[in-house]
N, C-alpha and C positions, 0 to 999 in steps of 0.2 A: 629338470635335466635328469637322467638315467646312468647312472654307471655301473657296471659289472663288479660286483662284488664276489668274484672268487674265492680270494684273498679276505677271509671276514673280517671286517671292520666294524665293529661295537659300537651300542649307544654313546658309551664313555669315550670314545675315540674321534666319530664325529662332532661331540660337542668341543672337542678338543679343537678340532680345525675351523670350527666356525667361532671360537674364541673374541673377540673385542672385530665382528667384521659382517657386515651386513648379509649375510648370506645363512640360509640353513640346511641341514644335510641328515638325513634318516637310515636307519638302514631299512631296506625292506622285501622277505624271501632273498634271491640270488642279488640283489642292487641294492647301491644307495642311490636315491632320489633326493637333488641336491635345488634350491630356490633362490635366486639373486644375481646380480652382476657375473655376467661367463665368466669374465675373467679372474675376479677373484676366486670363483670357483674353481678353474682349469689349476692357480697357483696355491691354491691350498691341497686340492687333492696329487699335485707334483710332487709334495714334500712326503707324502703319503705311497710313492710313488704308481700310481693310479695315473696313465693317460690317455686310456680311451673312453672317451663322454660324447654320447649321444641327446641331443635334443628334441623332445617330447611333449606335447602339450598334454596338459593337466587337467585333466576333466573331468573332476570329482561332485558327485553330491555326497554330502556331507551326513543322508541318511544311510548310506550303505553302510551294512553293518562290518565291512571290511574295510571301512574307510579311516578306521583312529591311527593310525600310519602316518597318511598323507594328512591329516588333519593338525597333526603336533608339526608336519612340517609345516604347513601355513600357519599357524597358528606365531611359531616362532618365528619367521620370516617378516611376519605382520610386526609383533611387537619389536622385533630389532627394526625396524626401518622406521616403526613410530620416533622410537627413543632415542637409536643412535643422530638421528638427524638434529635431536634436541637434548646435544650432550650436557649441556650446559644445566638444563632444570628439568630433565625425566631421567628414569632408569625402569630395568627391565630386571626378572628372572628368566626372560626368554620362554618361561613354559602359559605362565598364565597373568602376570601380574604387571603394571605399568605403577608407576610412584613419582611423587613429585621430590626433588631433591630437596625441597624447601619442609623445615619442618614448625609443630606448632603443638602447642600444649592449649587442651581444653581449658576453655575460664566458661566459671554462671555468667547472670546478670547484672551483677557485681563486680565482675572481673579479676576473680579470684580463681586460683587452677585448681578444678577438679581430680586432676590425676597428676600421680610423680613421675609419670613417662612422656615421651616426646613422642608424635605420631606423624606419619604425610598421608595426603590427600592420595588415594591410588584406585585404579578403574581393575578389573579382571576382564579378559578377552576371552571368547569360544566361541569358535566357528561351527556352524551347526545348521541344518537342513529343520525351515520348518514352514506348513503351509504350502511344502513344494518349492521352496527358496533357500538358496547359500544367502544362510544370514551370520552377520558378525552380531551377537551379544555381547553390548556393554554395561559391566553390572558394578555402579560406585562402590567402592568400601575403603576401608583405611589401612595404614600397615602399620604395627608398634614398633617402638625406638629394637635393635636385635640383643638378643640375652636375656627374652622375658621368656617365662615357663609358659607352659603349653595351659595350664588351668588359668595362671593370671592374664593371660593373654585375650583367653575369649573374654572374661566379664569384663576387662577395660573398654575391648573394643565394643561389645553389648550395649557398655554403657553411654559411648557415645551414635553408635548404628542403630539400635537399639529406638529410638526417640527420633530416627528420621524416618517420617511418615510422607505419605503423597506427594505435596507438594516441594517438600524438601528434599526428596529422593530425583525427583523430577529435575530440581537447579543443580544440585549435583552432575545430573546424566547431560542436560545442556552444557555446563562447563565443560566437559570431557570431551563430548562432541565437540567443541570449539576447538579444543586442542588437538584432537585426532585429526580435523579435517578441515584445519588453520586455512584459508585463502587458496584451499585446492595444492597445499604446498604435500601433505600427508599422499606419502604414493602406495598405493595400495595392489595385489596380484591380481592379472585377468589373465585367463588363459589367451592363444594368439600372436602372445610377443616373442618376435624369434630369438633377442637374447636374454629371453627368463629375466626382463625389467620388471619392477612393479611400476603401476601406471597410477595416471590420478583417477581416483572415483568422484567424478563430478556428482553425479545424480544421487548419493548418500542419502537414507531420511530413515527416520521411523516406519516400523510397520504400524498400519491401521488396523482396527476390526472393528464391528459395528457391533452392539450387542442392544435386543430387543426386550423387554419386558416380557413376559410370556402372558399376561394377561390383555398384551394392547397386538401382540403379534406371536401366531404361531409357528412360522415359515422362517428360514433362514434364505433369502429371498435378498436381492441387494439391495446398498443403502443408497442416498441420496450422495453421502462420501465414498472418494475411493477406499477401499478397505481389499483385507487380502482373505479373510473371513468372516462369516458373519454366525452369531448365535444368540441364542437367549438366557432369562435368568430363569431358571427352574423355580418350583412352588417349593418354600420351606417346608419340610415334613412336618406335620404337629405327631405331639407325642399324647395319648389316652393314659387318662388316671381313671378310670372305670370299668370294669366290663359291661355293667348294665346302662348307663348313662353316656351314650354315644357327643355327648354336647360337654362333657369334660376332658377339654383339649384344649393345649397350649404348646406354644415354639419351644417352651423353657422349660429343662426339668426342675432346678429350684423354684420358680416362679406355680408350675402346674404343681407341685406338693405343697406350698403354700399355699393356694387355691383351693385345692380339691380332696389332698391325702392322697393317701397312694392306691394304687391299683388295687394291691391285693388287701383290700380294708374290710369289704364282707367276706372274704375266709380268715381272719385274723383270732377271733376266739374259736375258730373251730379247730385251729392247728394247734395255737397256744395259747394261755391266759396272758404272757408275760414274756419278756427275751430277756435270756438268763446269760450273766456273764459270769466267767470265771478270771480271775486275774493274776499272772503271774509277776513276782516282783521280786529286785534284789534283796539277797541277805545283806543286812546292818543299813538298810535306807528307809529312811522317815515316808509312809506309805498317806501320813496325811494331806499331803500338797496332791496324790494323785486323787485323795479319795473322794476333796475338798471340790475337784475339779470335773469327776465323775458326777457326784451329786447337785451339779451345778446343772446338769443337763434338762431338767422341767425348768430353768428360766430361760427369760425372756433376753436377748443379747443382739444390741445395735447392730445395723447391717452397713455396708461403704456405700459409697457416694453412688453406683451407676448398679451393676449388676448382683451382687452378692447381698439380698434384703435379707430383714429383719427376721432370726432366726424365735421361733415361737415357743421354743420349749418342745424336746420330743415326743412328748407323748400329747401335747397340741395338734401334733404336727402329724405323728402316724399311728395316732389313737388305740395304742400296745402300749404298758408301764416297762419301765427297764429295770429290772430285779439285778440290784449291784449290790455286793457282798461286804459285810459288814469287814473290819479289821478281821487280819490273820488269813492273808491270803497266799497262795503257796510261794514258797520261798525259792530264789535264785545263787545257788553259790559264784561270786562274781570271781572268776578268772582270766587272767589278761588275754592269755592265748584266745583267738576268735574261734577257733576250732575244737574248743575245750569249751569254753563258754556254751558254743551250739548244741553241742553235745549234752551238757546240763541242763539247758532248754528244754532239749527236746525229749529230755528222760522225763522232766516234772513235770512237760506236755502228759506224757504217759499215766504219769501216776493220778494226773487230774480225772483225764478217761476216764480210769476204772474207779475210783473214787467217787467220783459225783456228776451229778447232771447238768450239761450246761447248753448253750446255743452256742456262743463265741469267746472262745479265747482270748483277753488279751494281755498283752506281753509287753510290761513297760523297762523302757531303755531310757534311763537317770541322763543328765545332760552332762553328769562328770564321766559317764563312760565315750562319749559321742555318740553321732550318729551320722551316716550309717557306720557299720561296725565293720573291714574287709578288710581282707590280704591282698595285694597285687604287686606282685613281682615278675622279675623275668623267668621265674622259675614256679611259682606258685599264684595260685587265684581261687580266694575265699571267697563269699558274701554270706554274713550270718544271717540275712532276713531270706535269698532264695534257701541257705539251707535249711533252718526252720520250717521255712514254706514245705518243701517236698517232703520232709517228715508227717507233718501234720495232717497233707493230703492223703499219703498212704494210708495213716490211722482215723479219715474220716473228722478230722478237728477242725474247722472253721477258727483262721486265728486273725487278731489283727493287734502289728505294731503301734506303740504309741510313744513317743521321742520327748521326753523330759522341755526339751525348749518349746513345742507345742504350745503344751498344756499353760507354760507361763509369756504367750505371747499375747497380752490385754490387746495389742489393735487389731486384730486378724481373728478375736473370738469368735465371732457369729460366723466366718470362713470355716474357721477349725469345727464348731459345730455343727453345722452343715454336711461336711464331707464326712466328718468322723457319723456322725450319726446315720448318714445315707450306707457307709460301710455297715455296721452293727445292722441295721433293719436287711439288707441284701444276705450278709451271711449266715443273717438267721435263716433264710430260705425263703424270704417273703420280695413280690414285685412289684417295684415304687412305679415304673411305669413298661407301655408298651409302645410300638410303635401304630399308628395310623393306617398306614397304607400298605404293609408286607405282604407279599402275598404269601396263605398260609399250606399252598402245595410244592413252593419252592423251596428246594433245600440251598441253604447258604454255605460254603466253605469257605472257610481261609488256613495258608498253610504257611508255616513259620519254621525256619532252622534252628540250631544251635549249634556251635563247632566247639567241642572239648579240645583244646590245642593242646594239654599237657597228657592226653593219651596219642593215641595213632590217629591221620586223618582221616581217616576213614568214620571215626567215631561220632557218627551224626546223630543227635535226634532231631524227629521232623514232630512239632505238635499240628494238629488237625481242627481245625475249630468245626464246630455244626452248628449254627444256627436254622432252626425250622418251620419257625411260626414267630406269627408280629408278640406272642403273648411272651415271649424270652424261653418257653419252652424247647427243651432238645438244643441248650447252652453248655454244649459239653462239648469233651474233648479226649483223643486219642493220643499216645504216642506211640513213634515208631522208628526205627533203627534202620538207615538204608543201608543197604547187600552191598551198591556196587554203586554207587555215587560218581556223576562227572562234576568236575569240575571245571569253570570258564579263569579266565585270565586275570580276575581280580578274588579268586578264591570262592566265587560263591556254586554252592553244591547245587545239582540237577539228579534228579529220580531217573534210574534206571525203567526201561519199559517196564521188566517187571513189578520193582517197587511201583509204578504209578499203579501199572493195574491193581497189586494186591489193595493198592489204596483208594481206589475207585470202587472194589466191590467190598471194601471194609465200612466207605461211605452209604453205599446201598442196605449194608446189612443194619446199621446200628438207625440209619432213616426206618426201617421197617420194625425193628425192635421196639419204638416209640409209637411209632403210630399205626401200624400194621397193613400200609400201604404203601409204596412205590410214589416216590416224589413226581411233580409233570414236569420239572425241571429243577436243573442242576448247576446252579453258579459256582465258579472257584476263582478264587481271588488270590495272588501272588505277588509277590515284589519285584522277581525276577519274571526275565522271558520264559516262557512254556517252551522246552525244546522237541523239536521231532517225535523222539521215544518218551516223553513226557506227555505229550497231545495222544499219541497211539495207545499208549498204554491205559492212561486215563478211559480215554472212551472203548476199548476192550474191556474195563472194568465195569463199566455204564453201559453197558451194551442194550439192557432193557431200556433205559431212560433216553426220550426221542428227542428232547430237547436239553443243551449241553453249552453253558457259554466259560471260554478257559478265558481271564482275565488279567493280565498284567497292571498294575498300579502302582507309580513309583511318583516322589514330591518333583518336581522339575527347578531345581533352587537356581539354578543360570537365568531362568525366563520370568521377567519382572515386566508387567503391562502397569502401565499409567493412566488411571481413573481418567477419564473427563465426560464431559455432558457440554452440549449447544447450549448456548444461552445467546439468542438472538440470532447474529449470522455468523457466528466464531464458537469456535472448540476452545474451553477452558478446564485447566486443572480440577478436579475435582479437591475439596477438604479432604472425603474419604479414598479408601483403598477400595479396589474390585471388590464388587458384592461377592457374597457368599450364592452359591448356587448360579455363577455366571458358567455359562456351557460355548466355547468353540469348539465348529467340526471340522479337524486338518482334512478326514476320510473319513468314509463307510465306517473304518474299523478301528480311530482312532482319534482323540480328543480328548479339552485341556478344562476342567473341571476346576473349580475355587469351592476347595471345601472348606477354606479357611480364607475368613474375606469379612466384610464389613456387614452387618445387618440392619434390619429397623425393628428398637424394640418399644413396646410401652414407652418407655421414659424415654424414648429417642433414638439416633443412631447408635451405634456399639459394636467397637472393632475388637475379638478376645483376646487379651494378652497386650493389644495396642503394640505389636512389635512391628514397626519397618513397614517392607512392602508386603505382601504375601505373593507366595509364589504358585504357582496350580498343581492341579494333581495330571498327569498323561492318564490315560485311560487306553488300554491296547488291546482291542479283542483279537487273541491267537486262534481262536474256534469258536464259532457257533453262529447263530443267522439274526439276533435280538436286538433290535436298533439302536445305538450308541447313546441317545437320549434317554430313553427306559436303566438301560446296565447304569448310567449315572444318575439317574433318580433313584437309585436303589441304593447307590453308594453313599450318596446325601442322605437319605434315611439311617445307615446304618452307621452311618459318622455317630449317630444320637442316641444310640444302643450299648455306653459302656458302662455299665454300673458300677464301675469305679472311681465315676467322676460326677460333680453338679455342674460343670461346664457347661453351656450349651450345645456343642460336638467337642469333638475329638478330631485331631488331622488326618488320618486314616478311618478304615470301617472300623466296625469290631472286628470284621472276620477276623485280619491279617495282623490288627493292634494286640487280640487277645493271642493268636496263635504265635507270636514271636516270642510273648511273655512266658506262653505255656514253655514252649521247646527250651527257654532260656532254664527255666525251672525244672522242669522235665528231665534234664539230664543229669541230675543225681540222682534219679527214679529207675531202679530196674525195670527196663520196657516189657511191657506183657501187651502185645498187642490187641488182645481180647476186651481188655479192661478199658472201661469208659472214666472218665471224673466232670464232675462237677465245678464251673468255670469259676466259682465264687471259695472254692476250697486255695485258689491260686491269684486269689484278690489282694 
């Protein structure tokens, strides 16, 4: 229903009239468009005194990008007619969340309670256009007892969502469906009804898709099931530890340096005999437990049950000695203040400098100081490790933290080893591996914000990532300061034409400064949508470059697909979650990627992190002509390109993982657009 809103009436004011009553009410431009029983509506907006209402049907797809309006009105329409019908055992927030009134405290298998909170069973609702369909996503999760803090809050809930995988995400969603769509009692909106009823939705189900192996089928082509689309599972990238030895390749970066050594193993004495560390540490703190632990680094230390093996000893492992400094290592004056503290850091960074010669810094933080070290107020916000960071980058330091509980964590040694030592050989300058398949005439971008809120908002930096070649070469990074920033409705900043252009011909410049050629094409990867003056200005900056793909990629966390496989003449649950590398095509220009998903390794299947369901990546090409399958095999590649991790990917690429980091760090960096860095100075 449509009513004249001359008289403006407020978000806070319709929610007011649609109070304890099945009806929902929006404002939107000059009207409120109101959803439910006429008459309840005609007597709520009376008291309001509003009574001219006209009758309109509703015919919204739910991809229109002007559609979040009408969407919070259905949305809340939806879950008030679930709940109120079921006053007795549901309730509502009306905006997204359904709950059981009944409540329940986790027990193990012993039936003892894991937590001191009381939690209900609760679903989340969002209405949403996908495949070309107004679909209702139903996504399980749980609500905590009210008056829990925002930190304790998620790791409770973690901890019990957290361990619901496939199958058990899957009995959860059927229960919910049961209750949503009880005996066809659950009445649901169709546009057509002339008094704005909601009606029953008989024909309710799951969407289907079909997904092919890419080895048994290349076509996206229909299945023998109905399905609403169909795609395949992409080839996992392998990652090269050689340059001369094309047959040293593996899925796995821990796994391929344990095999092979790293990449850059014959240039290793020709750059340095040794990787020399320097180490800063507080005044009056016992420097043997760090030193005991440093020196521990040539042994040999048990690896976990599945993915994290048996760590070799470093110099096993990437055949460089590690030259770690006797006692009397530069001293820390420890002061409470964070900000004072950083500041003493980053001077006896200095004096190291000029002092003596090193590869990498590092900077140990005792377990009685904590860790991390910040201020976050409503008025103020520290972080001692990005400030250190952007210190150190300007003077050229390669540094890396090391956190007192670390070092003394016996079950997680051969992890702590792994990582920490993959750190120290990267910031020396050396490449543990490459990718396989990059191609080595495209340039890669990703571009990342930062919003300083305790300056003006205008005060953006944007970091710029360049990736250039599979060999990690032209891993560097710009920052930059936009002129004239828009911004959209949930605060996130947009490049003015000119900013994109100057940024499109600052990408062209520093691409030829490295290799003295003009890329044959130009990827840029984003989080947010490419606007108009972002698309124009971008390719006015590229003007030479004939091939240009603008890429949007965001996680899609509402959209949960459930594993299964035929086994005979029936669909059954799968054990695991979506593969890693499963690809659906919504369109031409746009598709749902599982960078993060179940894989097969040596030892078996391996799901990373084993958290829940996983959710896919959207994939949005806003520009360019490069087939949707291609732009996601390259994303899947570049998932396995962070040298900051031994994970097997990453959930995002590098481009856009490292470029958020940079911009995060970047803005206590006086911007000098000229100047390039080094992405392992911000490791």
């Amino acid at each position: 229903m449509e009513v004249s809103n001359k008289e403006f009436i407020s978000w806070k004011k319709c929610k007011e009239l649609c109070l304890h009553k099945a009806i929902a009410m929006v404002p939107f431009n000059d009207a409120i468009f109101a959803l439910g029983n006429i008459e309840e509506i005609r007597l709520s907006l009376k008291s309001a005194n509003i009574l001219s209402i006209n009758t309109v049907p509703l015919d919204v797809s739910f991809s229109d990008v002007n559609a979040g309006v009408l969407q919070n009105l259905v949305t809340s329409a939806f879950l008030k007619s679930v709940a109120l019908k079921r006053n007795k055992e549901l309730r509502t927030d009306t905006r997204r969340f359904i709950w059981k009134k009944e409540s329940f405290c986790p027990e193990n298998k012993w039936g003892r309670k894991t937590s001191r909170y009381n939690f209900h069973k609760a679903v989340e609702i969002c209405f949403s256009n996908r495949f070309n369909k107004n679909v209702v996503i139903i996504t399980p999760t749980i609500k905590i007892q009210e008056g829990v803090g925002r930190h304790t809050k998620s790791v409770e809930i973690n901890k019990i969502l957290g361990w619901q995988h496939n199958a058990k995400f899957n009995d959860d969603l059927k229960e919910w469906e049961g209750i949503i769509f009880k005996n066809g009692e659950c009445n649901f909106f169709l546009t057509g009804e002339e008094n704005q009823q909601f009606r029953v939705l008989n024909n309710a189900k799951p969407i289907g898709c079909g997904i092919y192996k890419s080895s048994l089928r290349t076509t996206y082509g229909p299945m023998e099931y109905k399905t609403v689309s169909n795609g395949i599972v992409l080839e996992e990238p392998s990652l090269l530890f050689s340059p001369v030895d094309r047959y040293k390749l593996d899925i796995s970066p821990i796994m391929g340096l344990s095999r092979f050594s790293p990449y850059s193993l014959q240039f290793t004495n020709v750059v340095s005999s040794s990787i020399k560390i320097a180490i800063l540490t507080p005044e009056g703190i016992d420097e043997d437990e760090l030193l005991n632990f440093l020196n521990s680094a040539n042994l040999e230390h048990p690896g976990e049950k599945d993915y994290v093996i048996k760590f070799k000893g470093f110099e096993s492992t990437y055949k460089i000695p590690l030259c770690i400094p006797e006692k009397g290592s530069y001293l820390i004056e420890h002061i409470e203040n964070p900000k004072q503290l950083g500041e003493n850091i980053c001077r006896a960074a200095e004096r190291i400098k000029i002092k003596s010669s090193f590869d990498v810094l590092l900077i140990y933080i005792p377990s009685i100081w904590g860790y991390p070290i910040r201020i976050d107020s409503p008025d103020d916000y520290f972080d001692l490790h990005d400030y250190v960071k952007a210190f150190c980058a300007q003077k050229g330091i390669s540094s890396q933290f090391i956190a007192g509980k670390s070092i003394n964590d016996e079950l997680q040694k051969s992890r702590i080893w792994w990582w920490l030592s993959l750190a120290l050989y990267t910031k020396a300058g050396y490449v543990p591996w490459v990718l396989d398949n990059l191609d080595d005439s495209v340039a890669y971008i990703g571009i990342g914000y930062s919003i300083n809120k305790f300056f003006h908002k205008n005060n953006i930096t944007i970091g710029c990532s360049h990736i250039y070649n599979r060999r990690g070469e032209g891993l560097t990074f710009r920052l930059r300061q936009l002129e004239n920033p828009f911004f959209d409705r949930k605060k996130n900043p947009y490049m003015s034409k000119d900013d994109a252009r100057r940024m499109g011909e600052g990408i062209i410049q520093l691409f030829f400064e490295q290799n003295k050629v003009l890329p044959a094409r130009v990827v840029i990867h984003k989080l947010t949508p490419f606007r108009k003056d972002e698309i124009e200005g971008l390719t006015l900056g590229l003007q030479n470059i004939k091939n240009i793909d603008l890429i949007e990629i965001n996680i899609d966390n509402n959209l949960k697909f459930i594993a299964s496989s035929r086994k005979n003449t029936k669909i059954e649950v799968s054990n695991y979650p979506m593969e890693r590398g499963s690809l659906l095509i919504d369109s031409p220009s746009k598709a749902y990627l599982w960078v993060h998903g179940s894989m097969l390794m040596p030892f078996g299947p391996y799901y990373q992190g084993k958290r829940r369901v996983p959710s896919p990546m959207v994939i949005k090409r806003h520009y360019g002509s490069t087939n949707i399958d291609i732009l996601a095999q390259e994303i899947l590649g570049l998932s396995k390109m962070d040298y900051n991790s031994l994970d097997v990917y990453t959930p995002l690429p590098c481009t856009v993982l490292t470029a958020k980091r940079i911009a995060k760090i970047g803005q206590l960096i006086p911007i000098d657009e000229k100047r390039s860095f080094d992405y392992r100075l911000f490791m």
